[in-house]
C-alpha positions as CSV (number, residue, x, y, z in Angstrom):
1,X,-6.2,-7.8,29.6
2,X,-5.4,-5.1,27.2
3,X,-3.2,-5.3,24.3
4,X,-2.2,-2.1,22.5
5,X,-0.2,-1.8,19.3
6,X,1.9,1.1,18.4
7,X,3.3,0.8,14.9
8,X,5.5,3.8,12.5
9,X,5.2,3.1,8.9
10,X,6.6,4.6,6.0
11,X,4.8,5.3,2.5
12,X,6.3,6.7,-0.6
13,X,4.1,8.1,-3.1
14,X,0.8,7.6,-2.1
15,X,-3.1,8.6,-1.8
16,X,-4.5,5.9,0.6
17,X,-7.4,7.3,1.8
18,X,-8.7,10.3,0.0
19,X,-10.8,13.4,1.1
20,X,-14.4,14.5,-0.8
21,X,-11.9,16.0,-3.8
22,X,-9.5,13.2,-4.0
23,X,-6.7,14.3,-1.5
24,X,-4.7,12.7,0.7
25,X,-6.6,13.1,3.9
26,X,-4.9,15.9,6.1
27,X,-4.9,16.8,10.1
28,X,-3.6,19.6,11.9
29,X,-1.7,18.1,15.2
30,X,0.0,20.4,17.0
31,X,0.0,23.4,15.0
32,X,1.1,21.5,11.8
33,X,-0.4,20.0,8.4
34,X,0.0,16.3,9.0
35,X,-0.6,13.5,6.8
36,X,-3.9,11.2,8.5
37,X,-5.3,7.8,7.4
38,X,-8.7,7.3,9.0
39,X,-9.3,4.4,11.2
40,X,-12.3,3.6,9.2
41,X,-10.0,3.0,6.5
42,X,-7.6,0.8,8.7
43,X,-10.4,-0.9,9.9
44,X,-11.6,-2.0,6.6
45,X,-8.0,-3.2,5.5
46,X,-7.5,-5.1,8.5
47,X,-11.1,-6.8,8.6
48,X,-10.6,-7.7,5.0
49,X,-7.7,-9.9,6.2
50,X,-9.2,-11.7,8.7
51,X,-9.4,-15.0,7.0
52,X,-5.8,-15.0,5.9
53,X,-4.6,-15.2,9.6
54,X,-6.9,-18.1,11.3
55,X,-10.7,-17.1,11.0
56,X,-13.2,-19.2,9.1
57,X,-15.3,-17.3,6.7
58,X,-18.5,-18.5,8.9
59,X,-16.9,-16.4,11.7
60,X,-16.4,-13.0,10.5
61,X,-19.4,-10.7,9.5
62,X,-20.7,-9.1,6.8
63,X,-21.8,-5.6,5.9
64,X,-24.5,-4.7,3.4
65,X,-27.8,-3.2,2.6
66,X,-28.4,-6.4,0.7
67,X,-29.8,-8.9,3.2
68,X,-33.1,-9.2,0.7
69,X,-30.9,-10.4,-2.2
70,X,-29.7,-13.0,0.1
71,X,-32.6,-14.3,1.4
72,X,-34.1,-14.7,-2.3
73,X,-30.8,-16.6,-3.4
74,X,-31.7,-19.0,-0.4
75,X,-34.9,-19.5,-0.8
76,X,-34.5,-19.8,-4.6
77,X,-31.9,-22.9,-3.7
78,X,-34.6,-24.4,-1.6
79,X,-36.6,-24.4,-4.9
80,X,-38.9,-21.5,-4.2
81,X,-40.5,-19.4,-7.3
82,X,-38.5,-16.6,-7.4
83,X,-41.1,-13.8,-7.8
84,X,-42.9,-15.6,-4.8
85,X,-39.5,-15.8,-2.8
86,X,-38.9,-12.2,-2.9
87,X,-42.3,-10.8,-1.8
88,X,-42.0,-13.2,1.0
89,X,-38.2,-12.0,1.7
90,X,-39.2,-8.5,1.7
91,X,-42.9,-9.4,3.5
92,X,-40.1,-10.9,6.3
93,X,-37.9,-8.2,6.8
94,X,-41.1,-5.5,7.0
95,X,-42.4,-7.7,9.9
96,X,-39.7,-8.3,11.9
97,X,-38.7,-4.2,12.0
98,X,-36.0,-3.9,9.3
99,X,-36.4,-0.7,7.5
100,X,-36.7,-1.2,3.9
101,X,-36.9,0.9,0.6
102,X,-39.1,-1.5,-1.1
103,X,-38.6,0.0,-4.7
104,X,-35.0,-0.8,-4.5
105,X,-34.9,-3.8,-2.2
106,X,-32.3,-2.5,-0.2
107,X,-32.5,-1.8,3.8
108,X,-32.5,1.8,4.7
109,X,-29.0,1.4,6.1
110,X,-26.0,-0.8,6.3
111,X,-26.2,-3.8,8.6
112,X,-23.6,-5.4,10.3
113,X,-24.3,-9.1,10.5
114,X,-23.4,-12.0,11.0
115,X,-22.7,-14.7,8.1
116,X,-25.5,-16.8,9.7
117,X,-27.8,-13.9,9.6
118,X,-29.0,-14.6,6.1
119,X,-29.6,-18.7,7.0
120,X,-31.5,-17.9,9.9
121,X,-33.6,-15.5,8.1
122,X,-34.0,-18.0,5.3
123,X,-34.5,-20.5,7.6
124,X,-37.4,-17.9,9.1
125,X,-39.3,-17.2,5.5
126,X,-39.5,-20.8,5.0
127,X,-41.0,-21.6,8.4
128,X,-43.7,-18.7,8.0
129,X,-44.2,-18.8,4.3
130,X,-48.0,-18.9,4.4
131,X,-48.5,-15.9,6.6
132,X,-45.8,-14.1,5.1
133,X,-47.3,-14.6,1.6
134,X,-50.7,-12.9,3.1
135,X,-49.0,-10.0,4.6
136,X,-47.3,-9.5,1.2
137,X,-50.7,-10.4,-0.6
138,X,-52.5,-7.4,1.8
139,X,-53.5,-4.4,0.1
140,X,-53.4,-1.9,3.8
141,X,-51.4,-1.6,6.7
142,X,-54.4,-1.8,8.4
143,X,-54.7,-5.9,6.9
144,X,-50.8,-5.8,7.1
145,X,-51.0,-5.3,10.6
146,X,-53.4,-8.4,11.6
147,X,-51.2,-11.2,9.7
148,X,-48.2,-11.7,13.1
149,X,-46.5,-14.5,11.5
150,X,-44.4,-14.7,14.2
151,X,-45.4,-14.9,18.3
152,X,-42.3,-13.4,20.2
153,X,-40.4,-11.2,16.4
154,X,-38.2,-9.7,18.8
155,X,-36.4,-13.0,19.8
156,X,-36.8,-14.4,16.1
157,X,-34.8,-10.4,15.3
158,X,-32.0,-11.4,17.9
159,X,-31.4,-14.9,16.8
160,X,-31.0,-13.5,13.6
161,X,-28.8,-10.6,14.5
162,X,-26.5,-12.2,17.3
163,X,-23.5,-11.6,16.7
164,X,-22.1,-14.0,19.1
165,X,-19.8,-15.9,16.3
166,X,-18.7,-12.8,14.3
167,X,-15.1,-12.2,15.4
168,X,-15.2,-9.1,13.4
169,X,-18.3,-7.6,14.8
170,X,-17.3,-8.5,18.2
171,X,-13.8,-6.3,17.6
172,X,-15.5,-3.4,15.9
173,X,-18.8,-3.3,17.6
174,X,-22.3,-2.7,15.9
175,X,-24.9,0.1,16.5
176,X,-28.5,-0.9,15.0
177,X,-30.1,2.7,15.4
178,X,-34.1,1.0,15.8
179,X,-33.4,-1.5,18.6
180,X,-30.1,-0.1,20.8
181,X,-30.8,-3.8,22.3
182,X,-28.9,-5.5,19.3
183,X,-25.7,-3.2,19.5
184,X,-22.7,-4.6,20.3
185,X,-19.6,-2.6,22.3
186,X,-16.2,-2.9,20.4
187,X,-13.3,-4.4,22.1
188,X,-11.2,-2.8,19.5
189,X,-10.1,0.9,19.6
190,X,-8.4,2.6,16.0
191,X,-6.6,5.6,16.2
192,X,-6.5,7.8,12.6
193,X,-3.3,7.5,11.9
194,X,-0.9,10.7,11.7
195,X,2.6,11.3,10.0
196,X,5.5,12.0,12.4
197,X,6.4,15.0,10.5
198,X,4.7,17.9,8.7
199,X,3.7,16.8,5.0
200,X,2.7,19.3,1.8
201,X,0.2,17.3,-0.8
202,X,2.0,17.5,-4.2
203,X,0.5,16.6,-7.5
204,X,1.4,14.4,-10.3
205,X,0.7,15.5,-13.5
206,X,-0.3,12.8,-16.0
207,X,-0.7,12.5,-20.2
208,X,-2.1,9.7,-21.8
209,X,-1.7,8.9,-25.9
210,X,-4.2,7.3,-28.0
211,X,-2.2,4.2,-29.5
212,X,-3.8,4.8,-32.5
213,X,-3.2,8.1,-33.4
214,X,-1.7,8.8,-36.8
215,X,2.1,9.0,-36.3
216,X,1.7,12.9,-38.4
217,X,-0.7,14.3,-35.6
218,X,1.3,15.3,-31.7
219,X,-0.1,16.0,-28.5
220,X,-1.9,14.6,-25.3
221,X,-5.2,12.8,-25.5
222,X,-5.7,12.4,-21.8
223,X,-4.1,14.9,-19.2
224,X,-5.1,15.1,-15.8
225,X,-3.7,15.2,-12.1
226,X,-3.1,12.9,-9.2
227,X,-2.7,14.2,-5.7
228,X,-0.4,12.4,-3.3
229,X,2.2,12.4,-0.3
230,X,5.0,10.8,1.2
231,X,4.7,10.6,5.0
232,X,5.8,8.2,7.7
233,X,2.9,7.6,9.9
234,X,2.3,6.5,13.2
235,X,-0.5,3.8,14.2
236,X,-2.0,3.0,17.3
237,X,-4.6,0.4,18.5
238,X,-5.8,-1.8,21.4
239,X,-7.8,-4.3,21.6
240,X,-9.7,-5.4,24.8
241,X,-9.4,-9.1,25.3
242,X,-12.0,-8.9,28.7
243,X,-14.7,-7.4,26.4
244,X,-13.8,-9.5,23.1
245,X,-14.4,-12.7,25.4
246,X,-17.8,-11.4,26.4
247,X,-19.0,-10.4,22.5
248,X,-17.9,-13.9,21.7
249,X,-19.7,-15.5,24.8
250,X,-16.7,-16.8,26.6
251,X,-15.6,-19.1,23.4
252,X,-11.7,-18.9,24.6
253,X,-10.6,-20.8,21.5
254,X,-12.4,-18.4,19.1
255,X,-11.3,-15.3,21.2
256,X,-7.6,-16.7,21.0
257,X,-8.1,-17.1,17.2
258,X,-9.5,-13.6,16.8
259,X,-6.9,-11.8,19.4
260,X,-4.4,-12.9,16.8
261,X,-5.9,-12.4,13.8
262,X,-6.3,-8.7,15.1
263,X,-2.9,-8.6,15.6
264,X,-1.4,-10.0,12.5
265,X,-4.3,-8.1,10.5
266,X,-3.2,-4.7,11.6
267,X,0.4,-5.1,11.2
268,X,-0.2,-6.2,7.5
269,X,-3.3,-3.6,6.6
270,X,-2.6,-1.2,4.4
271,X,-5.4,1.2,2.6
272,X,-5.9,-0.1,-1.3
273,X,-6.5,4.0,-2.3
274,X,-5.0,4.3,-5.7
275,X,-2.6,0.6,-5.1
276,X,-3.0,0.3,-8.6
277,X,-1.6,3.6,-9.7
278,X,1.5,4.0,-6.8
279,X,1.6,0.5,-5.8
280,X,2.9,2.0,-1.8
281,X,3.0,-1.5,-0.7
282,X,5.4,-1.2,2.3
283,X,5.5,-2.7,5.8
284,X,6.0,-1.3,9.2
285,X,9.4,-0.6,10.3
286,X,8.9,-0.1,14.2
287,X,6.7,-2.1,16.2
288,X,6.0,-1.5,20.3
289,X,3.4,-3.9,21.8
290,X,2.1,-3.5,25.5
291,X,-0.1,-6.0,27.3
292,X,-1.7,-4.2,30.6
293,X,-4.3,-4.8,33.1
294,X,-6.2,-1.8,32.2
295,X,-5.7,1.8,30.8
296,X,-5.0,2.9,27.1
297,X,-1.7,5.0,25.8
298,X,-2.0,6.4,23.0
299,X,1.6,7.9,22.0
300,X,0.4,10.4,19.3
301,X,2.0,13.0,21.5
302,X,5.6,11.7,21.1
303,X,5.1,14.2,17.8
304,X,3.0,16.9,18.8
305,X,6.2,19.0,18.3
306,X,6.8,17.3,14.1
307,X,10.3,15.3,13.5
308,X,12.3,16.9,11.3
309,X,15.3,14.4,11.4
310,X,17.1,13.9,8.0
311,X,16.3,10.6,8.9
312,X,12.9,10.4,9.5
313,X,12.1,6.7,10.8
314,X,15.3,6.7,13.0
315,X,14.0,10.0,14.3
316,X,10.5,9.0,14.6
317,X,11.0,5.8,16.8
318,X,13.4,7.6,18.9
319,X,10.7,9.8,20.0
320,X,8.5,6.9,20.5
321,X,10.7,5.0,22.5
322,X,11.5,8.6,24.7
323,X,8.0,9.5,25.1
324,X,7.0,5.9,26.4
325,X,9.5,5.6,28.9
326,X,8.6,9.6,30.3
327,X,4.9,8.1,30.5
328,X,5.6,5.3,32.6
329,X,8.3,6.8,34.6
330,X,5.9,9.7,35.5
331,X,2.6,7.7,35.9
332,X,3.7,4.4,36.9
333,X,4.2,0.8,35.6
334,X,1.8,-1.0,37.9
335,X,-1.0,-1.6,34.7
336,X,1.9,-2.8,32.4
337,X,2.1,-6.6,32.3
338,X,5.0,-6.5,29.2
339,X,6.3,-4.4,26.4
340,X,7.7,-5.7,23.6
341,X,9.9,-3.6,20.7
342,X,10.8,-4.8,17.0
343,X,12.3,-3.2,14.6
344,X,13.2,-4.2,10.3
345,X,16.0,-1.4,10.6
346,X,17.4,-2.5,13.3
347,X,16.7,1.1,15.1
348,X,14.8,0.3,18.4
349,X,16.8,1.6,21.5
350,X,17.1,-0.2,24.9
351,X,14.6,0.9,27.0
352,X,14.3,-0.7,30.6
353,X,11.1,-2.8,30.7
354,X,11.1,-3.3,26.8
355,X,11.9,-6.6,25.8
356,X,13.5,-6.4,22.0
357,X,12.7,-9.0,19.4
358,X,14.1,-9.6,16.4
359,X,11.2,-11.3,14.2
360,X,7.2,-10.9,13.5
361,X,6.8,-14.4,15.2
362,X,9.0,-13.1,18.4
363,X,6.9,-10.0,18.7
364,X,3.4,-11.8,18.2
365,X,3.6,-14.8,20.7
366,X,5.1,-12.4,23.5
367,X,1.8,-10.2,23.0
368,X,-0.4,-13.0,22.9
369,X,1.0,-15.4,25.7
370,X,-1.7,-15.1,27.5
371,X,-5.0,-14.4,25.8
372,X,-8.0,-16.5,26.5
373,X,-6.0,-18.2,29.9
């Protein structure tokens, strides 16, 4: 079972996910400057909300270059000398194959783990503290290399690194470049997001006064510019719910739990580039969910050719709407189980096959009667 999400979204005034110089990241689609939000950036919005819509904090991940830091804080609270705790933490991590840059106690690249990771490596300093104080204490690789404190590191590495309760990691998927063994393939599929319509980046020019300034002196004390748009974008993702079950080992509660809160999590994500600054803090207007047996349509192509609609949501989901019903009219309907349409403006036209809705709660529950059956 496959359940895609096709969403249109309008932002005012707005820099959520800037280039290398501080723009409004840009793609051309179709011959034409459009406005993009990059699904890493979704992502990360979305994952962030995770525990707002039914996950446990215990079953979403975490990713960092910290994992030594964690480990000392552990074995500090099992009362532990601190220096001692994190030559043994870093001793542990050298064995067992993480790399390391020992002069900042970081590993050489982010880790996506999961939250038990850190108590099971803990768990694993305290159980080998002796031998891992020796192969700290050794002055060569050569003595480094005799000290195993561990018989089998490689199932000691997985235990550590399954991912098997990490709802997160099990959606996004996780590639650990030394041991291809550990990666994980994501159920979930994020499309960059693109604007419906051509878009030009405009900049705001800004002035700032010191408060204190003597009331005879004039000018700017601050001056500076902002670069933004205004673009109504359309998003699309799926997620897999055969694959999700099988990263979460066939736990049908927790793969229930996570379906939705991928659902919810995307339809409330939005990108916190300069939030504080343009506060562009709006919610999707037109919603279109599909549940199907297999296959994946992405309906970026309702706008190769850009809207230009005085109107440009009405316009937009229009061409959604069109472009759906030509796909499944020319390719068939035989993957589709359901569609379901929403709309906040009211604008979503009837479309055989397409069931409208009229609330977030409709919308949700028909995409998600189902999952985990």
């Amino acid at each position: 079972m496959i359940i895609e999400l096709h969403l249109l979204q309008s932002f005012p005034v707005s820099n959520l996910n800037r280039d290398d110089v501080g723009q409004p990241k840009t793609a051309t689609f179709g011959g034409h400057v459009r406005g993009r939000i990059s699904s890493q950036s979704l992502k990360r919005s979305a994952r962030l909300l995770f525990t707002e819509y039914g996950l446990d904090t215990t079953e979403v991940g975490v990713r960092t270059k910290r994992l030594l830091d964690g480990v000392v804080e552990g074995l500090v609270q099992e009362r532990r000398d601190p220096d001692q705790a994190g030559s043994v933490a870093m001793a542990a991590l050298q064995q067992l194959g993480f790399g390391l840059d020992v002069g900042k106690g970081l590993t050489q690249y982010l880790l996506y783990v999961g939250s038990e990771s850190i108590d099971q490596l803990t768990r694993y300093c305290l159980d080998e503290w002796q031998a891992l104080e020796a192969f700290a204490a050794a002055k060569t690789a050569a003595q480094q290399a005799k000290i195993k404190p561990d018989k089998n590191a490689m199932a000691t590495v997985r235990r550590i690194l399954d991912a098997g309760r990490a709802a997160d990691i099990a959606l996004f998927g996780r590639m650990i470049a030394d041991n291809k063994d550990l990666n994980v393939e994501a159920a979930s599929q994020v499309a960059h997001a693109i604007s419906t319509h051509v878009v030009v980046t405009e900049f705001d020019f800004y002035t700032a006064v010191d408060d204190l300034k003597p009331h005879d002196e004039s000018g700017a004390d601050m001056l500076g510019t902002i670069d933004f748009n205004s673009a109504c974008y359309y998003r699309y993702a799926n997620v897999d719910v055969t694959q999700l079950t099988a990263n979460l080992h066939g736990d049908l509660d927790l793969v229930q739990r996570a379906t939705r809160a991928w659902l919810l999590a995307f339809i409330n994500a939005v990108p916190s580039g300069k939030q504080n600054s343009m506060a562009a803090r709006t919610m999707p207007d037109t919603l279109l969910g599909v549940t199907r047996d297999h296959g994946a349509w992405n309906l970026a192509n309702a706008f190769l050719k850009p809207v230009t609609d005085d109107d440009l949501m009405a316009g937009s989901t229009q061409r959604l709407f069109d472009h759906f019903g030509k796909l499944r009219g020319f390719f068939g309907a035989d993957q589709i189980r359901s569609a379901s349409a929403a709309s906040v403006s009211g604008q979503v036209p009837d479309l055989d096959g397409v069931h409208n809705v009229h609330s977030l709660e409709a919308f949700t529950t028909t995409l998600l009667a189902g999952v985990g059956e």
